[in-house]
LUMSEPA-187381 format. One record per residue: residue in one letter; x negated, z negated, y negated of N, C-alpha, C, CB in turn. Coordinates in steps of 0.1 Angstrom, whole numbers, plus 5000, padded with zeros to 4 digits. Glycine has a CB too. Example, Ala and Ser with C-alpha at 12.3 -4.5 7.8 and 13.67 -1.06 7.14 Angstrom:
2
a486849225057487749225045486849225033488749105045/s487249295022486349295011487149215000485949435006/
! end
This chain:
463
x523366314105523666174108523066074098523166134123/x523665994096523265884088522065764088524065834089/x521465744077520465644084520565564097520365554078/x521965464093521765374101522065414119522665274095/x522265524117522365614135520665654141523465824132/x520065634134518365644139518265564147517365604130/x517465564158516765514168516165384163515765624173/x515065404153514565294147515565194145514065334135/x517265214135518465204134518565074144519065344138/x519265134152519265114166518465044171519265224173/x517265014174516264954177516464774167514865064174/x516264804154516164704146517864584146515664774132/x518564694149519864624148520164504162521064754147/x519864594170519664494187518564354184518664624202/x517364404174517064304173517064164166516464334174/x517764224160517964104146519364034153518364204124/x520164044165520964014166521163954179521564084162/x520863814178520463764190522063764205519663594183/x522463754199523963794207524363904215525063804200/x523364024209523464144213522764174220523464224206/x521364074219520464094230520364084245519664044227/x520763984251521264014264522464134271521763904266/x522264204265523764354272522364454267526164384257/x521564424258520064514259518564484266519764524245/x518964464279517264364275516164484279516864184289/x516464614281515464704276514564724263516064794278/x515164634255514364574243512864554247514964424237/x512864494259511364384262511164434276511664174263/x511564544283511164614293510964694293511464624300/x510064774307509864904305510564964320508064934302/x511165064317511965144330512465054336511165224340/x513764954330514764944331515864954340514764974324/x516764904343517864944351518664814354517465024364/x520164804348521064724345522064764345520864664336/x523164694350524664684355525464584339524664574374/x526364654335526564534324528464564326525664574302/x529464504326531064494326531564554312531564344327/x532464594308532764654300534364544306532464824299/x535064544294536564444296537164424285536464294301/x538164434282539364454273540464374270539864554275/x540664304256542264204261543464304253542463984252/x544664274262546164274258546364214251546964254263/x547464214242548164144237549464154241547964144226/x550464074250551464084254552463944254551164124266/x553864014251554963904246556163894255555563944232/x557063804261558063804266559163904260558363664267/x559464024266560364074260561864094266559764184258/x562964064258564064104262564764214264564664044258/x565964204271566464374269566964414256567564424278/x567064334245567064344233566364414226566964264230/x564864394226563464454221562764544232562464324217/x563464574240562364654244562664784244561764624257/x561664884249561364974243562365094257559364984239/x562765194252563565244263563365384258565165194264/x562765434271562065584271563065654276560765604279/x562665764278563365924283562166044287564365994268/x562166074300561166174304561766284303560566174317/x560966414297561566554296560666594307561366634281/x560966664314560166764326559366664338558866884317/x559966634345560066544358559466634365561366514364/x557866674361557066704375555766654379556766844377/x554666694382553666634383553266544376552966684383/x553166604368552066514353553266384347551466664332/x555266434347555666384344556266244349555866454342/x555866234361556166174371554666014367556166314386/x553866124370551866014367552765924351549466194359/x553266024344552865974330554065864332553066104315/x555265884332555865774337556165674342556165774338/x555065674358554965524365553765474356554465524384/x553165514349551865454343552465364331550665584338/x553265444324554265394309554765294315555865514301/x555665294327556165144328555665014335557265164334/x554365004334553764934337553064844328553164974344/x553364904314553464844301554664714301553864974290/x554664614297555864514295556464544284555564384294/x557864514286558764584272559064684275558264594257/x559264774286559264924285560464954299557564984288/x561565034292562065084305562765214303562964974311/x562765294316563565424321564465414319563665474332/x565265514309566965534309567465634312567565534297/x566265754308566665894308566265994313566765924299/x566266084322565566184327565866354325565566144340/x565466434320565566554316564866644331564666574300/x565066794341564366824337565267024345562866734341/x564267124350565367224351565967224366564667364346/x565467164375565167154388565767054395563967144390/x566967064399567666954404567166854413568466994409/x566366944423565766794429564666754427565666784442/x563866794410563266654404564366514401562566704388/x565266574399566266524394566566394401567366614394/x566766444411567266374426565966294429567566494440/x564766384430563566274428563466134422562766344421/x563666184407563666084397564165944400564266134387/x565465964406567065854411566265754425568965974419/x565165864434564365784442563565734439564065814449/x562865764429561665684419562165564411561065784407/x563165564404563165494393564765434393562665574380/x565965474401566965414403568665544405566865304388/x569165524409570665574408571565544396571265504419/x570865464386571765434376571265484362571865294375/x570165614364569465714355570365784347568765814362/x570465834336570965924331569866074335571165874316/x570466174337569566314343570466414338569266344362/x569966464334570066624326569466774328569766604314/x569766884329569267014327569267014313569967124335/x569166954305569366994289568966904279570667014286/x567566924275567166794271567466804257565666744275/x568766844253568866804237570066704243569466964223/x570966674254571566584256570766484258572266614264/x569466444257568366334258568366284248566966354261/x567966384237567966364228569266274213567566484228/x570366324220571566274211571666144218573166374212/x571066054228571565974233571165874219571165964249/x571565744216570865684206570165514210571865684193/x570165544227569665434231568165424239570665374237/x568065574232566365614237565665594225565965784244/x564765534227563765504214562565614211562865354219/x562165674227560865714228560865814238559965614229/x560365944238560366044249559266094255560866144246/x558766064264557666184271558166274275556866164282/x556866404267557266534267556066564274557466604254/x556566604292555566634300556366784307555266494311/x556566874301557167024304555967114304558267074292/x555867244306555367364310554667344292556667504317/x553667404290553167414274553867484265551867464272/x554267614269555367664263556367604252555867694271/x556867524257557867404253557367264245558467344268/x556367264244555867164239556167164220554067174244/x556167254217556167234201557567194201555667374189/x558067314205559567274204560167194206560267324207/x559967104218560366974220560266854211559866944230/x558766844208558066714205558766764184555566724211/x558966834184559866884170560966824171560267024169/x561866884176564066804178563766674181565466874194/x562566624189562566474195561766384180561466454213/x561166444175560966344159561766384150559466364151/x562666514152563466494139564866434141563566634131/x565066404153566166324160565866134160566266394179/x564466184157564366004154563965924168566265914148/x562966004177562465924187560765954183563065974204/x560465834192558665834191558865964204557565634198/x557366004204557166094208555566074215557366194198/x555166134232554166134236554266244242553766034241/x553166334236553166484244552366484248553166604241/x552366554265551266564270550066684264551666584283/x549066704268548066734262548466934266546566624270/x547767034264547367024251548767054241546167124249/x548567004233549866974220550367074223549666974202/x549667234217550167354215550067464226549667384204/x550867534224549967644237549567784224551567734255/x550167794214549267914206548967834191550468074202/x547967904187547367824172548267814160546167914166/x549667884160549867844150551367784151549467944141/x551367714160552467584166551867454161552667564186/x550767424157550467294157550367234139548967274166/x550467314132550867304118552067254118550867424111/x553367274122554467274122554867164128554967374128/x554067124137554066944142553866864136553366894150/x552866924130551766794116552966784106549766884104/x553666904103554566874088555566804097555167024077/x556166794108557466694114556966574113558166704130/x555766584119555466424119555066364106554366394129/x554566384094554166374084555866334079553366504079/x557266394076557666384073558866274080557566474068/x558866314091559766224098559066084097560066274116/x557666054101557365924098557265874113558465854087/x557765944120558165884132556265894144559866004138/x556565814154555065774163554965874172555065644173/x554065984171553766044179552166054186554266134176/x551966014197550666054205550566154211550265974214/x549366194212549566304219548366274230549366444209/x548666324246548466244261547466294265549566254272/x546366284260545066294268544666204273544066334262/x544666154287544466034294543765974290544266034305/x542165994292541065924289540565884277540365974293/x541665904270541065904250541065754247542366004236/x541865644252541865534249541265454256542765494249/x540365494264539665444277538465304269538665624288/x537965264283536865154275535665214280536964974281/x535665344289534065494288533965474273534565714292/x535465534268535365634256534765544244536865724252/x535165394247535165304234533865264234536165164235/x533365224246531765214245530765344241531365184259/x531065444248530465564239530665554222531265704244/x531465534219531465564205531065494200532265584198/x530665334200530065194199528565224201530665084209/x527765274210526565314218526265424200526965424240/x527265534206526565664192526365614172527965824192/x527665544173527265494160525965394157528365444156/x525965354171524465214171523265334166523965094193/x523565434171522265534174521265574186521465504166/x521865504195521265474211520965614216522465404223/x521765704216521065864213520365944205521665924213/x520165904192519665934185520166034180518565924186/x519766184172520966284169521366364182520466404155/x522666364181523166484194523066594190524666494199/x522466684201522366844199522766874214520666934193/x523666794220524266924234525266824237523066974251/x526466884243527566824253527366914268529566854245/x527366874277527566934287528666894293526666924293/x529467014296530266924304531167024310531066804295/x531266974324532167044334532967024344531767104339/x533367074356534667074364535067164374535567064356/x534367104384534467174400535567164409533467124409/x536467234413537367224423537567334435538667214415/x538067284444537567354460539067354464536367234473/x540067374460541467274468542467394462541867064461/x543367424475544767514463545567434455546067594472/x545167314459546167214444544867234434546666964447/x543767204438543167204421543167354416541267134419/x543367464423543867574420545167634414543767614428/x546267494414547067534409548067614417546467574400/x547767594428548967654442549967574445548367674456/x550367534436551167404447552067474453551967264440/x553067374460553767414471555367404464553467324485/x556167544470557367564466558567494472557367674468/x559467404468560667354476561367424485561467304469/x561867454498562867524500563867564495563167494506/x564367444492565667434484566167474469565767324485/x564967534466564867614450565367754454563167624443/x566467744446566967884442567567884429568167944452/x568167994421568968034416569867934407569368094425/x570267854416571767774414570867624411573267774431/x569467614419569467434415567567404407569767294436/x568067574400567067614390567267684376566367704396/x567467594363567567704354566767764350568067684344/x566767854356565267944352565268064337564868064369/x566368094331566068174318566168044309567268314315/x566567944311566167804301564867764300566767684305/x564067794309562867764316562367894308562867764335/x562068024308561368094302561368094285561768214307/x562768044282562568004265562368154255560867894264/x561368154247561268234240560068324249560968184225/x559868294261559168374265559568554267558968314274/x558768634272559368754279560168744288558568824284/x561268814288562568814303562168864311563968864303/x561368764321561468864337562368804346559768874347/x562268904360563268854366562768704372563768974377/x563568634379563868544385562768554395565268534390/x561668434397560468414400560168234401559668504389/x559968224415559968074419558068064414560468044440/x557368134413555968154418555968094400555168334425/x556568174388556368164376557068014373556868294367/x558267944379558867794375557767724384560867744380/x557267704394556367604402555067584394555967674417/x554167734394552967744394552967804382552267804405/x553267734372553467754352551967814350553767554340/x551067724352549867734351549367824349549367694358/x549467914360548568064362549068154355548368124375/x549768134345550268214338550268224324551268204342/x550168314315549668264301550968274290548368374296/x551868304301553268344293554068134290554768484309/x552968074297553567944294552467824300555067944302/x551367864300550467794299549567804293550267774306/x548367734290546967794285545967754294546467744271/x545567814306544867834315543667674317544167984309/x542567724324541567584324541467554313540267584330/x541267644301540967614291541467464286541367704286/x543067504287543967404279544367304286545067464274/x544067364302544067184307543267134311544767124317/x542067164308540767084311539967034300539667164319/x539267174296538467154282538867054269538467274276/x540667044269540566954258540566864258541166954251/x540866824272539966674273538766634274540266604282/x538066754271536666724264536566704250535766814265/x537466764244536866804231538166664226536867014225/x538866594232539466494229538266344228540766484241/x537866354240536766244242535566254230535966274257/x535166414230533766414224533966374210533066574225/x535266444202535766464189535866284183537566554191/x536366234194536666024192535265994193537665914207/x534666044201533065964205532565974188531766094219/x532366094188531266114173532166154162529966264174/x533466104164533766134147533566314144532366014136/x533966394153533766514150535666584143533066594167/x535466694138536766804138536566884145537166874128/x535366934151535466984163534267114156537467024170/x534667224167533467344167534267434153533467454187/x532767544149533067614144533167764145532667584140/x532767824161532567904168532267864184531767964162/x533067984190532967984207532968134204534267904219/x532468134219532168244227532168244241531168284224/x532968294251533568254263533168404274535568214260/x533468324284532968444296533568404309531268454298/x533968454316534068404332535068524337534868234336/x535868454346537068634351537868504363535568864365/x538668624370539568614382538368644391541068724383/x537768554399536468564417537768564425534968364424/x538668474422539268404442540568444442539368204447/x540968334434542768314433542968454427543568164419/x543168534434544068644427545768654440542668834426/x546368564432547768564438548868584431548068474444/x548568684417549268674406549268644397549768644407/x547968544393548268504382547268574373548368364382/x547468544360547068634348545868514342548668684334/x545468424344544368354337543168354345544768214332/x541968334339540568334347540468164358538968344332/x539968184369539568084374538068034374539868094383/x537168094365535768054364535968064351534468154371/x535667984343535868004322534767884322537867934310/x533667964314532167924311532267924295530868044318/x532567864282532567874271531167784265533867854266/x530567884254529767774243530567744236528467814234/x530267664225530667594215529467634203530667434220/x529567614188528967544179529667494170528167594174/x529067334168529667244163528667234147529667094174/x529067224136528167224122527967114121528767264108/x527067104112526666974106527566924097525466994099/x527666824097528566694090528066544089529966674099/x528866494081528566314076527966264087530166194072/x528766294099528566224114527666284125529866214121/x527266394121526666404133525866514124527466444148/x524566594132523966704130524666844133522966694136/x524466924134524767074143524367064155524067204138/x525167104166524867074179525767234184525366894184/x525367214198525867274210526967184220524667314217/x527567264220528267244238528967344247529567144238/x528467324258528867384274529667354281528067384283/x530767414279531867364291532267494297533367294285/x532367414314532667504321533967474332531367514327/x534467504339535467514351535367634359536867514348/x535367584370535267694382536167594395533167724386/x537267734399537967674407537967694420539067684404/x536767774424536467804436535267774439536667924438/x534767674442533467564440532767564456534167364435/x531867664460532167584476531367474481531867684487/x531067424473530167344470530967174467529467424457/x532267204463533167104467533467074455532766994475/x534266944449534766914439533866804430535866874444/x533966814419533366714412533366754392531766714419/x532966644389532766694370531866624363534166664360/x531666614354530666554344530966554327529366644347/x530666474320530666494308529566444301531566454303/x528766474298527766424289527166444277527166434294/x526566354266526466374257524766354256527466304251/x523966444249522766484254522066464239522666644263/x521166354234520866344219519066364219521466154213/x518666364208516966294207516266234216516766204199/x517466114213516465954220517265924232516465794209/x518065994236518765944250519966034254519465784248/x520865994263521966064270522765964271521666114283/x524365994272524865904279526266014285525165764269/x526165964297527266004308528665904308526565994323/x529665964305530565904301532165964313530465944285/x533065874316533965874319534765724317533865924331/x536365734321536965614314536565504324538765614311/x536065484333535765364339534165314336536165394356/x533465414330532165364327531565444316531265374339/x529865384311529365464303528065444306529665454290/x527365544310525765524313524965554304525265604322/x523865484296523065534292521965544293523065524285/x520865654291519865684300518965724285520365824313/x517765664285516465694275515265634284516565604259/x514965814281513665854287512065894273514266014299/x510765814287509765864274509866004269508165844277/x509366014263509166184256507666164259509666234235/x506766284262505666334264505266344249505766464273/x504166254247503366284234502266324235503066184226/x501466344249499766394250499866444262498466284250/x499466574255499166724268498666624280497466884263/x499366714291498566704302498066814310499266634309/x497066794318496766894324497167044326496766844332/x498867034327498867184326498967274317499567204331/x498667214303498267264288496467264289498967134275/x496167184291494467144293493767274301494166984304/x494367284312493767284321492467434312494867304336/x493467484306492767634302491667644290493967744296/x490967514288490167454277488867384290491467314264/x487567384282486367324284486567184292485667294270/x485867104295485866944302485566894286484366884317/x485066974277484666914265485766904256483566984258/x486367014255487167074244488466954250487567294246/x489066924263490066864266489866734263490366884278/x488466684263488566504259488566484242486866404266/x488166604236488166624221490166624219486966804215/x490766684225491866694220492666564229492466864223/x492666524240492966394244492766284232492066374255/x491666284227491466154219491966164204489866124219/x492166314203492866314186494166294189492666464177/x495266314202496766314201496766134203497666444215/x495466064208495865934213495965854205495165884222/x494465904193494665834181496465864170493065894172/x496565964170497466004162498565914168497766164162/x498865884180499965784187499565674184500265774202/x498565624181498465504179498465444164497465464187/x498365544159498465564143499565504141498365714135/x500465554149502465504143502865364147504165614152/x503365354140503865184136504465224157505665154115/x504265104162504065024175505665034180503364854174/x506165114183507865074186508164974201508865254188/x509064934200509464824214509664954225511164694212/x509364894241509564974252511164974257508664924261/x511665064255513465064257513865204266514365084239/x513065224273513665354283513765274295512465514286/x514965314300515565314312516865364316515465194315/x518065284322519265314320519765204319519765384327/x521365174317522065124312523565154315521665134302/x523865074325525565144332525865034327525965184350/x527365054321528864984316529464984326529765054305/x530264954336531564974341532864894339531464984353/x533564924345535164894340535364754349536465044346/x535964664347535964564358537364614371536364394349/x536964584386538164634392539364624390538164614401/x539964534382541464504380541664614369541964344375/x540464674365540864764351542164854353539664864347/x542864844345544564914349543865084344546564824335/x543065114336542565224332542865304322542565284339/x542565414321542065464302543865524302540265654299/x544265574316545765634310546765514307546465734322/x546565414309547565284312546965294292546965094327/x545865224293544865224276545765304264543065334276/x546265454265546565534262548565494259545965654272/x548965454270549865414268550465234263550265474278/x550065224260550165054255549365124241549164894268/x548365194237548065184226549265294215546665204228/x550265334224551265434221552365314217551565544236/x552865214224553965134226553464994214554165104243/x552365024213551964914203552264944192550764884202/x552165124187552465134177553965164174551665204174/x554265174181556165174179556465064172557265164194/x555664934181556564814182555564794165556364674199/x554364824162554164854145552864774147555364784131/x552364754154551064634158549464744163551864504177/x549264834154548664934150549065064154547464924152/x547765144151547365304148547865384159545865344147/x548165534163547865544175546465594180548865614178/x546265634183544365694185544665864182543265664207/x545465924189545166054189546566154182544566094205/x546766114169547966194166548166364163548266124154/x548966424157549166514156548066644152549966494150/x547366584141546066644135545166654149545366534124/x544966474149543966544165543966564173543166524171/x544866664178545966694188545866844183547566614187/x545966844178545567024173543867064172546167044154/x543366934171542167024163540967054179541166904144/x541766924189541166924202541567094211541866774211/x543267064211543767194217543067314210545267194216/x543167324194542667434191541567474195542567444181/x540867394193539167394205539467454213538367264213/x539967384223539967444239540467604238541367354250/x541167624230542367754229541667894224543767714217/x540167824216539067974212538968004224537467964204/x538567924238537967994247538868094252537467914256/x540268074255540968154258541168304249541968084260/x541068274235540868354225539768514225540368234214/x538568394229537468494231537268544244536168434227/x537968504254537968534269538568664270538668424279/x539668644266540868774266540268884256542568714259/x540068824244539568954235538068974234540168944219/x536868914242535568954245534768974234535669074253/x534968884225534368874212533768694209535568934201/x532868654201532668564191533968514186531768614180/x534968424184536268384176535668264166537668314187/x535568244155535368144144536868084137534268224133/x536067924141537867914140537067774126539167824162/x537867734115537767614109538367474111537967644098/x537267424114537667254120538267194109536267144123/x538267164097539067084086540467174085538267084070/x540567264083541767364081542767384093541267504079/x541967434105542267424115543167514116542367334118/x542467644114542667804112541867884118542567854100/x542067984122541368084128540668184115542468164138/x539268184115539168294104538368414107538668234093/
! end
């Protein structure tokens, strides 16, 4: 890490800056505890049906459904087109969003339309390269849901479409645009943690939906299911409602907790600190509960090691998921440094700096003289008082979101539609969209094959 990311850093910068000082006033206290707003502006324009922006959803299910009432709550933005294999998403869709939809089993007919600007690609993972491919080289923006790829070496092949097509693609990790994530990374470059050496971070679920059970339509068969369109380049099995519903538990077309949990860690962590991510995992867990078929683990416990770089030191991280929790539901993310902590999600950012222990106590002492202990008491007290006098700054420090906050996935999408309309960047493109999923995707790597996997963060290769 860099000088100016020191504590000291950090300390001197709060003070020389008298504007900044009120959102710190642990500067001039001791054990602390403060509430401070975190808040964000738009920038928004009267748009006509002229200029605005006209989407198309590929795969009309869960996630596709969230990602699209959230997109149109952007201004300038509207539904034209709906893709997906299942007729009564279909039929869904027309009760969501209108009777005057275009809907398809065939989303290259989405694609030829030329009054769609922009597509969400919210399908089974399987499908993801291939899509988010014909839809930039057909000349639409592009927002895939997370993770980009489902095998490591699909996401090269994205980077060169998008590279060449020129065309906007984000890739949909909810929380990545959030005002958690923006204050965290504001907090770490100040140096408020001082160097990181741990992520912790995890994810408890108790529920057959957070298990990934959901529930089967009646009305699904055969006829108002394309189901060998649906398997793709997969292996041909037979006709299986359990494999089109519950994609998930399956590795023939998904990537397990891994790939839908973890990389939205390593999306958050990667933006926080300016990382490319790890340079080795090593994974462990199995099938405890859900065994109803499916082929991926429901307990996946992976380390991380992350190298040293410009931005940060060498560190660790711990991610975990466990979907049989009896203990109930819940998650955490945290970033664990020197001089502090901070707990992070998109509606808030906590930070937490605690004293460090500079003079034994008693339960080091105790095994020394009444003499020998006041001789070593008074040499660690002098030695502390020897160092230049630092200000008293431990306590905590909560950010939160203000209640009207529309939130980090709304964040995500307006900072997607901004860049269409050319009025900046997107936050999380193709590159880091690979280099997050690739993360997540060692664990599955080393899970299955029961080894160490070293993968390279700049290259973003397996070696």
């Amino acid at each position: 890490m860099t000088k100016g990311k020191t504590r000291r850093s950090f300390i001197k910068k709060m003070a020389l800056s008298s504007s900044i000082i009120p959102s710190f006033p642990y500067l001039i206290s001791d054990n602390y505890t403060e509430k401070l707003t975190l808040d964000r502006s738009y920038e928004f324009e009267n748009f006509t049906s002229n200029d605005q922006i006209n989407i198309a959803l590929i795969g009309c299910g869960i996630q596709g459904i969230i990602n699209t009432n959230v997109a149109l709550q952007v201004p300038g933005v509207k539904l034209i087109a709906v893709c997906d294999l299942y007729n009564g998403r279909l039929d869904r869709a027309k009760e969501l969003w209108g009777k005057d939809l275009f809907v398809s089993r065939d989303y290259r007919l989405i694609l030829n339309r030329t009054d769609v600007d922009a597509v969400i690609v919210a399908t089974p993972d399987h499908w993801h390269r291939r899509i988010t491919i014909d839809s930039m080289k057909s000349g639409k923006a592009v927002y895939c849901e997370k993770p980009m790829i489902q095998n490591f070496n699909e996401g090269h092949d994205i980077i060169k479409t998008y590279n060449k097509t020129g065309k906007v693609c984000q890739i949909g990790s909810q929380t990545m645009s959030s005002l958690g994530n923006q204050k965290a990374k504001e907090l770490y470059e100040d140096g408020a943690i001082g160097e990181i050496v741990m992520l912790d971070m995890y994810n408890d679920r108790n529920s057959i939906e957070g298990a990934w059970q959901y529930p089967i339509p009646p009305d699904a068969d055969q006829k108002s299911i394309d189901f060998d369109f649906f398997l793709g380049d997969t292996p041909k099995v037979p006709y299986d409602l359990k494999r089109f519903f519950r994609w998930r538990n399956y590795q023939d077309y998904g990537t397990g907790v891994a790939g839908d949990m973890f990389v939205h860690a390593f999306s958050s962590l990667n933006y926080i600190i300016s990382s490319n991510g790890p340079k080795r995992a090593l994974s462990t867990g199995g099938l405890r509960y859900w065994k109803d078929g499916r082929n991926v683990p429901d307990i996946n416990i992976c380390l991380y090691d992350y190298p040293k770089t410009k931005n940060h030191e060498a560190f660790n991280a711990s991610l975990r998921v466990n979907f049989i929790s009896g203990s109930g539901g819940g998650s955490g993310f945290k970033l664990i440094g020197t001089e502090g902590a901070m707990e992070v999600s998109s509606n808030y950012c906590k930070l937490i700096r605690s004293k460090k222990g500079e003079i034994p106590s008693n339960y080091s002492l105790s095994a020394f003289t009444e003499k020998i202990q006041k001789k070593i008491k008074k040499s660690y007290t002098k030695k502390k008082n020897e160092n230049k006098v630092k200000p008293k700054n431990y306590g905590e420090s909560l950010w939160e979101a203000p209640s009207n906050y529309k939130g980090g996935h709304y964040d995500h999408f307006y900072n997607f539609f901004q860049a269409i309309r050319g009025n900046g960047k997107i936050i999380q493109n193709p590159t880091f969209g690979l280099r997050a999923a690739g993360a997540a995707l060692l664990a599955n790597k080393s899970y299955f094959e029961k080894k160490v996997i070293k993968w390279n963060p700049e290259s973003m290769i397996i070696e």
